[in-house]
C-alpha positions in Angstrom: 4.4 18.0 -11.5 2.2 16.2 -14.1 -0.7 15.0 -13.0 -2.1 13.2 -15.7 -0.9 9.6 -17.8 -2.0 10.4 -21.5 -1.7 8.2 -24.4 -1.5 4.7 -21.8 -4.1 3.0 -19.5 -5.1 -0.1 -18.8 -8.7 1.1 -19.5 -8.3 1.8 -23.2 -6.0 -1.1 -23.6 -3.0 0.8 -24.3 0.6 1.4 -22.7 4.2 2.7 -24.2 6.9 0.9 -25.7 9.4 3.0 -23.3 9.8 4.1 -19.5 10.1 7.6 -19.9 7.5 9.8 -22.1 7.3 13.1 -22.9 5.0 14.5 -19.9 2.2 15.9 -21.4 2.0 14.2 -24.5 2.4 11.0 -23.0 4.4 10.0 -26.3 7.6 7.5 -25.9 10.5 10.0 -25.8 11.9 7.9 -28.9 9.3 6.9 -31.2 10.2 3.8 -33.3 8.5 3.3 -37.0 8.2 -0.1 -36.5 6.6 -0.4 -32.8 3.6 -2.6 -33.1 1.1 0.4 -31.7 0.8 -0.2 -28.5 -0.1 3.4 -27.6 -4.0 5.4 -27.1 -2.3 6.9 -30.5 -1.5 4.5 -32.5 -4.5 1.8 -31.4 -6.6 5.2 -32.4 -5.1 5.0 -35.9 -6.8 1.7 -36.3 -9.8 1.0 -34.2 -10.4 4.8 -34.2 -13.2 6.1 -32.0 -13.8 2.8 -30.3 -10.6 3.7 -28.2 -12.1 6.3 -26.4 -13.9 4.6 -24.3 -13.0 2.1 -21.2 -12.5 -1.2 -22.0 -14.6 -4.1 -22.5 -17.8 -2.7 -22.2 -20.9 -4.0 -19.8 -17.9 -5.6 -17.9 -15.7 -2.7 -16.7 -16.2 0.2 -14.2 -13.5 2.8 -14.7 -12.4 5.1 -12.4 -10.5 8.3 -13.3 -6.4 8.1 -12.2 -5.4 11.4 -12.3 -3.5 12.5 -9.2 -5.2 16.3 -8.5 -3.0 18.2 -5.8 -5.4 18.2 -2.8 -7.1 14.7 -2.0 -8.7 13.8 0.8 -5.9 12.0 2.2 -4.4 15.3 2.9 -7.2 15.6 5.2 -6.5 13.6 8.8 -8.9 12.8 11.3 -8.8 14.4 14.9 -9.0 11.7 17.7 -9.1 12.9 21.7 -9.1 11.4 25.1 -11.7 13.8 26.8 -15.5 13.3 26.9 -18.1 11.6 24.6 -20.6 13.1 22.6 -24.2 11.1 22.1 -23.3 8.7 25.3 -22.7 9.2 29.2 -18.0 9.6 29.3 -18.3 6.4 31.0 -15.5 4.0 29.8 -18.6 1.2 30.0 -20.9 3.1 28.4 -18.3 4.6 25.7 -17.6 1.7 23.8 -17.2 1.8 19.7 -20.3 -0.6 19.4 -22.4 1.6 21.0 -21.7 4.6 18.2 -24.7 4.8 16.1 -24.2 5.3 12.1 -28.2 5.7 11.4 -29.5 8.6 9.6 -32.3 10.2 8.1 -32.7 11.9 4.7 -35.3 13.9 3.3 -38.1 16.6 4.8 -41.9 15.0 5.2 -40.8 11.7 3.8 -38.4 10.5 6.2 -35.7 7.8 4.5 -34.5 5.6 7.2 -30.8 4.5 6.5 -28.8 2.1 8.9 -25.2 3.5 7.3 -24.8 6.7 5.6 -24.2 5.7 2.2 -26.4 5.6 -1.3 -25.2 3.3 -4.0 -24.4 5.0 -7.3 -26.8 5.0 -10.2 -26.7 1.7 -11.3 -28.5 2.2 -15.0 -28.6 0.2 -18.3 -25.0 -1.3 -19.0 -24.8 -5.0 -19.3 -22.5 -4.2 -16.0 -25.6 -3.2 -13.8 -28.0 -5.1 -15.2 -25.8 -8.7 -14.5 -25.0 -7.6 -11.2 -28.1 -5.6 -9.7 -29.4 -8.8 -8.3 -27.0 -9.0 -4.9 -27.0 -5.1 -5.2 -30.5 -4.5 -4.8 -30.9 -7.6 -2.3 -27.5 -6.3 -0.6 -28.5 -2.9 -0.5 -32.2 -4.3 0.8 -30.5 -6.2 4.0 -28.1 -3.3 4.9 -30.4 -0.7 5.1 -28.9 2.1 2.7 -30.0 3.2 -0.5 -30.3 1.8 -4.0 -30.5 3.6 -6.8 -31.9 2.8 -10.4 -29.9 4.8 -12.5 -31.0 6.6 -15.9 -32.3 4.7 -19.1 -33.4 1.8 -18.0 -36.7 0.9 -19.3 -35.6 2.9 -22.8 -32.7 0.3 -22.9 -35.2 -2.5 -22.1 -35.6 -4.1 -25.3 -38.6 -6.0 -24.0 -40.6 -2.2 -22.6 -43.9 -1.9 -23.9 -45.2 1.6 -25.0 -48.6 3.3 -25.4 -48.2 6.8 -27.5 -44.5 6.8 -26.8 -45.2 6.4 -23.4 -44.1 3.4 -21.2 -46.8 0.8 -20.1 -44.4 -2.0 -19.4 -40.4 -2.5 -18.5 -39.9 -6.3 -17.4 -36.3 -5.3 -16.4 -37.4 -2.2 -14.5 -39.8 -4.5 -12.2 -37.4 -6.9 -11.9 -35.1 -4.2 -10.5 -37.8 -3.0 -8.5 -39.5 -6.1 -7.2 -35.5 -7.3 -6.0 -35.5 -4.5 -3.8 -39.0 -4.3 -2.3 -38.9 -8.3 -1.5 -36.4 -7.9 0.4 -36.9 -4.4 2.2 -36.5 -4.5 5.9 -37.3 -1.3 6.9 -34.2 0.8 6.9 -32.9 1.4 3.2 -34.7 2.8 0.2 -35.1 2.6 -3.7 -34.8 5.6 -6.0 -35.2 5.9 -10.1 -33.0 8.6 -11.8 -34.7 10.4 -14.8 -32.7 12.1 -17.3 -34.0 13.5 -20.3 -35.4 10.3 -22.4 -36.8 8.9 -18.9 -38.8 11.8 -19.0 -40.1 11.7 -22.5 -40.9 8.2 -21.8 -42.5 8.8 -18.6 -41.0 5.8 -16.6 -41.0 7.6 -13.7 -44.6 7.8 -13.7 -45.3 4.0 -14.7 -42.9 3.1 -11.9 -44.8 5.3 -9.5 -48.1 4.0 -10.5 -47.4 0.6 -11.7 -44.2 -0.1 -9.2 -45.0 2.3 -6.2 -41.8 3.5 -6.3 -41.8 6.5 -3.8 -38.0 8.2 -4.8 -37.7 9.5 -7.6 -34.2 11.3 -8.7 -34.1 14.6 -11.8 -30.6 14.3 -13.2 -28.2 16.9 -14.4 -25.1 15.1 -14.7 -22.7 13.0 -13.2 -18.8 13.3 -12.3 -17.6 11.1 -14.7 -18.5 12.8 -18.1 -20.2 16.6 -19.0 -22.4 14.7 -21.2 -25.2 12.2 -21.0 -26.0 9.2 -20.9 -24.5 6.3 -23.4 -24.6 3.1 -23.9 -23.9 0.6 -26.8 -26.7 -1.5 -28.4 -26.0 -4.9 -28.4 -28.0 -5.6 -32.3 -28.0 -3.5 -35.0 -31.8 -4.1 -34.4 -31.5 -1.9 -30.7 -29.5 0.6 -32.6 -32.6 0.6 -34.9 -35.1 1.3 -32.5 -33.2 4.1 -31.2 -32.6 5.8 -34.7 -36.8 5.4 -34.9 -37.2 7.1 -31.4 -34.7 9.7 -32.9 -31.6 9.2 -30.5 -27.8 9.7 -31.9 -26.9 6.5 -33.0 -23.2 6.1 -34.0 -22.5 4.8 -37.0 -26.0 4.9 -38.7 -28.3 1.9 -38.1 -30.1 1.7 -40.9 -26.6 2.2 -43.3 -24.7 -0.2 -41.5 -26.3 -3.4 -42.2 -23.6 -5.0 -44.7 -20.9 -3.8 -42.8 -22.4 -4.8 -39.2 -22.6 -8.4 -40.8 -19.2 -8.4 -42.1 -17.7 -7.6 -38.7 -16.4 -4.1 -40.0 -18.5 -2.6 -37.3 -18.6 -4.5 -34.4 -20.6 -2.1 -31.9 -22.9 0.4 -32.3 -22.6 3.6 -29.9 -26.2 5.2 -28.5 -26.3 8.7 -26.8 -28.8 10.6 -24.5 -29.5 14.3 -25.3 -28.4 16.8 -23.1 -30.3 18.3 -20.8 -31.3 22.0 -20.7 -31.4 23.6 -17.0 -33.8 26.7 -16.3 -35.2 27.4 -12.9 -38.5 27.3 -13.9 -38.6 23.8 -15.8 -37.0 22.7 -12.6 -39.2 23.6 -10.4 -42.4 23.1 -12.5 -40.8 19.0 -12.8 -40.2 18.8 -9.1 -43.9 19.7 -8.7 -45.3 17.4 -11.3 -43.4 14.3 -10.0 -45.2 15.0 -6.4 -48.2 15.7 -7.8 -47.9 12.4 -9.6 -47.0 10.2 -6.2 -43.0 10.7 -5.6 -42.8 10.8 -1.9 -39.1 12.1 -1.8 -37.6 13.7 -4.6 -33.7 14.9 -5.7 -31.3 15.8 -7.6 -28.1 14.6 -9.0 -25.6 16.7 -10.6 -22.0 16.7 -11.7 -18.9 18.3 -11.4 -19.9 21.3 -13.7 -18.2 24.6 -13.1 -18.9 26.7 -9.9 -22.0 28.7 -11.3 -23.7 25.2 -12.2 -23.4 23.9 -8.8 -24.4 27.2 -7.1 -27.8 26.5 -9.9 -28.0 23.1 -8.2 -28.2 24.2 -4.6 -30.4 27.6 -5.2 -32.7 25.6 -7.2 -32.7 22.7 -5.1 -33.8 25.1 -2.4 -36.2 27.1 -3.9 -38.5 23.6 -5.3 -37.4 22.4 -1.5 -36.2 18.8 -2.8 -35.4 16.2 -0.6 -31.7 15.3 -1.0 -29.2 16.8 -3.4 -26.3 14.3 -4.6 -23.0 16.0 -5.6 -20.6 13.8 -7.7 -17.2 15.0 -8.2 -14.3 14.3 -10.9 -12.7 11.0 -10.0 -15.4 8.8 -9.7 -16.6 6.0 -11.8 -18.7 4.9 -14.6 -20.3 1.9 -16.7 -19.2 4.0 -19.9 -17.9 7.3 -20.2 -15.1 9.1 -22.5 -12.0 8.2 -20.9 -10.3 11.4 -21.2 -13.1 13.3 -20.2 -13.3 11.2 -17.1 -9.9 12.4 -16.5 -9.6 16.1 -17.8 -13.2 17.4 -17.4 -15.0 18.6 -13.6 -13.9 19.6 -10.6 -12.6 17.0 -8.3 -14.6 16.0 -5.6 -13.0 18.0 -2.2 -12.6 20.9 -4.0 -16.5 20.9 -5.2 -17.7 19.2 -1.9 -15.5 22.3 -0.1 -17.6 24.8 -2.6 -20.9 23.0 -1.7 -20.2 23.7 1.9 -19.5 27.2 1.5 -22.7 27.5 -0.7 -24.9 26.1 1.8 -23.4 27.5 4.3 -24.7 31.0 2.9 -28.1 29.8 2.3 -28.5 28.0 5.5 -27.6 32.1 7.1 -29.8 33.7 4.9 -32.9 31.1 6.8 -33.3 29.5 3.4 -34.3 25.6 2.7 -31.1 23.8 2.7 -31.8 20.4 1.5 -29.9 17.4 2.6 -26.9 16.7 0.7 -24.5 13.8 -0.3 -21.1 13.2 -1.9 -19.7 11.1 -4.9 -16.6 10.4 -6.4 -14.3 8.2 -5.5 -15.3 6.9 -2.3 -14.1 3.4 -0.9 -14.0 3.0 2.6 -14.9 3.9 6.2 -12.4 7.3 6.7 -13.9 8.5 3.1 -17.1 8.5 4.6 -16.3 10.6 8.1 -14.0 12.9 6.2 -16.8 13.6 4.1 -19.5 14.0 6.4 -17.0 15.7 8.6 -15.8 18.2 6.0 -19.4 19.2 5.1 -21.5 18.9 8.3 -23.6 19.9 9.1 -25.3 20.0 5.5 -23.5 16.9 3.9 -25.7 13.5 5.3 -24.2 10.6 3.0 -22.0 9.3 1.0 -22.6 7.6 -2.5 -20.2 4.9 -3.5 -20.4 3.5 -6.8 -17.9 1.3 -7.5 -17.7 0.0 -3.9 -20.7 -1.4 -3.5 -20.2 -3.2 -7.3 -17.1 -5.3 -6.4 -18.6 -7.4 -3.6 -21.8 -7.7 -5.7 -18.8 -9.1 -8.1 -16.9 -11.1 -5.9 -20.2 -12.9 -4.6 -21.3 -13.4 -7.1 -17.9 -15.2 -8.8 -17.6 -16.9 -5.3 -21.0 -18.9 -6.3 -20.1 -20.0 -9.6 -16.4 -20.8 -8.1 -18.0 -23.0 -5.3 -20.3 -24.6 -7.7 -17.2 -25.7 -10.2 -15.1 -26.6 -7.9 -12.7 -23.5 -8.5 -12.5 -21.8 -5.3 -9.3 -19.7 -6.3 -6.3 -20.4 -3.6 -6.2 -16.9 -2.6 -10.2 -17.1 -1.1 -9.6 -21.2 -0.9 -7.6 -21.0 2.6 -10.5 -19.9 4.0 -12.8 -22.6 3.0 -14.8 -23.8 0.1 -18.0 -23.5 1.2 -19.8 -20.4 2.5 -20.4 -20.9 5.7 -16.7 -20.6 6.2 -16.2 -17.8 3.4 -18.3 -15.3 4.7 -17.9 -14.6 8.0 -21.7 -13.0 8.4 -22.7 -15.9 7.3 -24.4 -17.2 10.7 -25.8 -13.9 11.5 -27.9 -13.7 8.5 -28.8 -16.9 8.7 -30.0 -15.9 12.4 -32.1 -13.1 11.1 -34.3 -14.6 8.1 -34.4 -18.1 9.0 -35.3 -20.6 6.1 -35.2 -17.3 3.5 -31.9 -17.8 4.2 -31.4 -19.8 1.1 -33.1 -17.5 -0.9 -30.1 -15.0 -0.5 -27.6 -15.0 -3.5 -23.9 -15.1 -2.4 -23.3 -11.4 -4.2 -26.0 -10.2 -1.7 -24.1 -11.5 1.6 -21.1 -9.9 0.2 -22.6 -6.7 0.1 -23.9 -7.2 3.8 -20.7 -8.1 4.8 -18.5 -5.2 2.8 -21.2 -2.7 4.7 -21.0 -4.4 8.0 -17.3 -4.1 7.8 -17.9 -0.5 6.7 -20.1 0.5 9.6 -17.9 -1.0 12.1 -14.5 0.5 11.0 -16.9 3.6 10.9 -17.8 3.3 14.9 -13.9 2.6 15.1 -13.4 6.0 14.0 -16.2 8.0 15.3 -15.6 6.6 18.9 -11.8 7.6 18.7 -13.2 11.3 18.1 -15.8 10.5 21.0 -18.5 11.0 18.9 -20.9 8.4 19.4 -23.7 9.7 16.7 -23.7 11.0 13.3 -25.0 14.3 14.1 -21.8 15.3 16.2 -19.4 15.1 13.5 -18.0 18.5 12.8 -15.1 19.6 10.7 -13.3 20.5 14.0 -12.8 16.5 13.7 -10.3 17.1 10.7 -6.9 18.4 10.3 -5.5 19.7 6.8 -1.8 18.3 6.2 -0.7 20.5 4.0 -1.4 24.5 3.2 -3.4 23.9 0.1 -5.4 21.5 1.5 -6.2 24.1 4.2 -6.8 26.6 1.2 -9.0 24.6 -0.8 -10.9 23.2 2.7 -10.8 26.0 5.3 -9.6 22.9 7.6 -7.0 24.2 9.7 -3.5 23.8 8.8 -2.0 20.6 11.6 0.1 22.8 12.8 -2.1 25.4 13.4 -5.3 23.7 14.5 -6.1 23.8 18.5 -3.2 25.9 18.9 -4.8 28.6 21.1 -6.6 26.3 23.3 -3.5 23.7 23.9 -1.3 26.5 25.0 -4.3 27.8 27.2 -3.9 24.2 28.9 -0.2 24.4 28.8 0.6 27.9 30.4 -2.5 28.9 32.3 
């Protein structure tokens, strides 16, 4: 079986003339001089490098579509009929509603969260920035966590700087102040840094200037092996980067006649890599709290097997906060779309390594920190598989593009209502709010005349994690566990062999063997 679609995607643009392509080339098994070029290949042969990446950009998330052979659909979760873990076995006491999907992450800094779930890093593209308005303020009412991803005050074309240092980022406080306004207790914000963050040294300025407590060292992400990227959106932008030294793609300062003529339509930026050693690691988790950071982490990607063991060593040894873990399969504002596809380690497999890692320091009485999945999570039976598969050291889950479509859709809904182009499909409902979203009332219960203050794209976040934590009590009561803390991967049965191979989840017809015919035949 192949498990990868080459040379067509509705990402890049592209598709085949024919049906049936060679496998791995993805080429049309009859070529035809004379086809337009609808192909990655031939749209390559024109527009060249630009093809590489998803399509358009700062409007588009991607996420990878390669099929890998174990999922976590091959994973099923366990229900039973006996008992109730976190709650008296009383059927009126044992009632989904009263399952409880709080959590806490972190060591001396407690972070409060009302559902189990981080947003993903949500940096510079025109993407995030036009939409982090009902995320933040979404994120802020729900009670999980929001995170500023890398770049942004570098990308702010409006940042002020003081011996190439940060003084000012409007767009960072903006992204900052959103949050904090709306903050009701459970919930928190966090700022990535990755390697121009730090040069900068807008983790400090946001500390000092923003009293932002979270701050995040980043390694990578499971979308790409490389870092950060964006496009300018002036040849001017791509100028100030070229001054600060970045890799600007095509040269700024060369492509003036060409930029004007429409040759070049878009210029590409790109982060340098970061360099990982144990002690710069350390000695950076110790200057951020030294500077203020109440609770700091890391994010890495899917990097081989040696990197991650790095990740969670090091993590334990500067006795971080949280450590994020993003697999192969999840999304991103701009990455290589190939890369996306054909680089990492997909998430179960590295979440399943993670385990086993953790596992070995947690025997050895070591400083495990709390850890959380990405890549490719949607809904409410991602979330207990993957806090099932990895308890007791895996606490959350971070979604990325699932918390961006409601932000989306909210937002769209607004402008809709307000032109009088409520689209049929959401019409039948209503068109007006109150009868659109159903949380509607509630919220307007809980802040009163702030009420109007709340951007549609924000109640569509509530109401995308309300739905989320209630199918999540649907599952958790059907395993009778009425608390976070009791999920175990004995709640999880492997469908297949090689998903019991690549989880250690017992094989279905394997699992609870011993004890069922201990019931049957004693």
């Amino acid at each position: 079986m192949y498990y990868g679609t080459p040379n067509a995607s509705s990402a890049t643009g592209t598709r085949s003339r024919v049906p049936d392509q060679a496998p791995q080339s993805g080429i049309c098994s009859v070529c035809l001089d004379g086809c337009t070029g609808l192909c990655e290949i031939a749209k390559s042969s024109y527009r060249g490098r630009e093809v590489i990446y998803p399509k358009p950009h700062g409007k588009v998330t991607a996420g990878a579509t390669k099929k890998y052979p174990v999922d976590y659909s091959h994973l099923n979760i366990q229900g039973t009929c006996v008992g109730a873990a976190g709650v008296k076995a009383d059927p009126d006491k044992a009632v989904f509603p009263a399952v409880s999907t709080e959590t806490t992450l972190g060591n001396n800094y407690k972070v409060k969260l009302s559902l189990p779930v981080l947003t993903g890093a949500l940096g510079s593209t025109d993407i995030a920035k036009d939409n982090w308005e009902g995320i933040a303020i979404g994120a802020a009412i729900s009670g999980i966590m929001v995170v500023i991803g890398e770049n942004v005050a570098g990308m702010d074309t409006e940042s002020e700087y003081k011996k190439g240092k940060v003084i000012r980022s409007p767009e960072l406080e903006r992204r900052v102040k959103l949050f904090k306004h709306w903050h009701d207790g459970a919930g928190e914000i966090i700022l990535q840094q990755n390697v121009e963050d730090t040069r900068l040294g807008s983790a400090e300025y946001a500390m000092e200037k923003l009293k932002v407590r979270c701050i995040e060292l980043k390694w990578g992400q499971g979308a790409k092996n490389i870092g950060h990227e964006a496009k300018p959106r002036s040849r001017e932008q791509a100028l100030d980067f070229e001054k600060k030294a970045d890799t600007v793609i095509p040269k700024a300062h060369l492509a003036k006649k060409v930029f004007a003529e429409e040759e070049v339509r878009e210029f590409e930026r790109h982060s340098r890599l970061g360099m990982v050693s144990h002690e710069e690691f350390v000695k950076s988790v110790e200057h951020y709290r030294n500077a203020g950071a109440k609770f700091v982490s890391l994010k890495t990607g899917a990097y081989r097997i040696t990197d991650l063991a790095r990740a969670i060593r090091y993590a334990s040894d500067a006795q971080i906060d949280l450590l994020t873990i993003d697999g192969t399969g999840g999304r991103t504002g701009m990455s290589p779309w190939r890369m996306m596809n054909e680089c990492g380690i997909p998430t179960i497999y590295l979440q399943s390594i993670a385990y086993k890692f953790a596992s070995q320091l947690k025997a050895k009485g070591m400083h495990v920190p709390d850890l959380a999945i990405a890549g490719g999570f949607s809904l409410e039976d991602h979330i207990f598989k993957a806090l099932a598969l990895g308890a007791p050291h895996f606490k959350a889950v971070s979604m990325g593009r699932a918390l961006m479509i409601p932000a989306f859709i909210g937002k769209n809904i607004q402008n809709w209502i307000a032109e009088d182009k409520v689209p049929a499909d959401i019409k039948k409902y209503g068109d007006v709010p109150g009868s659109i979203f159903i949380t509607l009332e509630a919220l307007k219960t809980r802040f009163g005349k702030d009420f109007k203050k709340l951007p549609l794209a924000a109640v569509a976040m509530y109401t995308f994690c309300d739905r989320l934590q209630a199918g999540l009590q649907q599952l958790m009561a059907g395993t009778r566990k009425f608390a976070l803390k009791h999920l175990d991967r004995s709640d999880l049965v492997s469908l297949t062999k090689e998903a019991t191979e690549v989880t250690g989840i017992p094989y279905v017809m394997e699992a609870d063997m011993e004890e069922a015919q201990r019931i049957l035949l004693c």
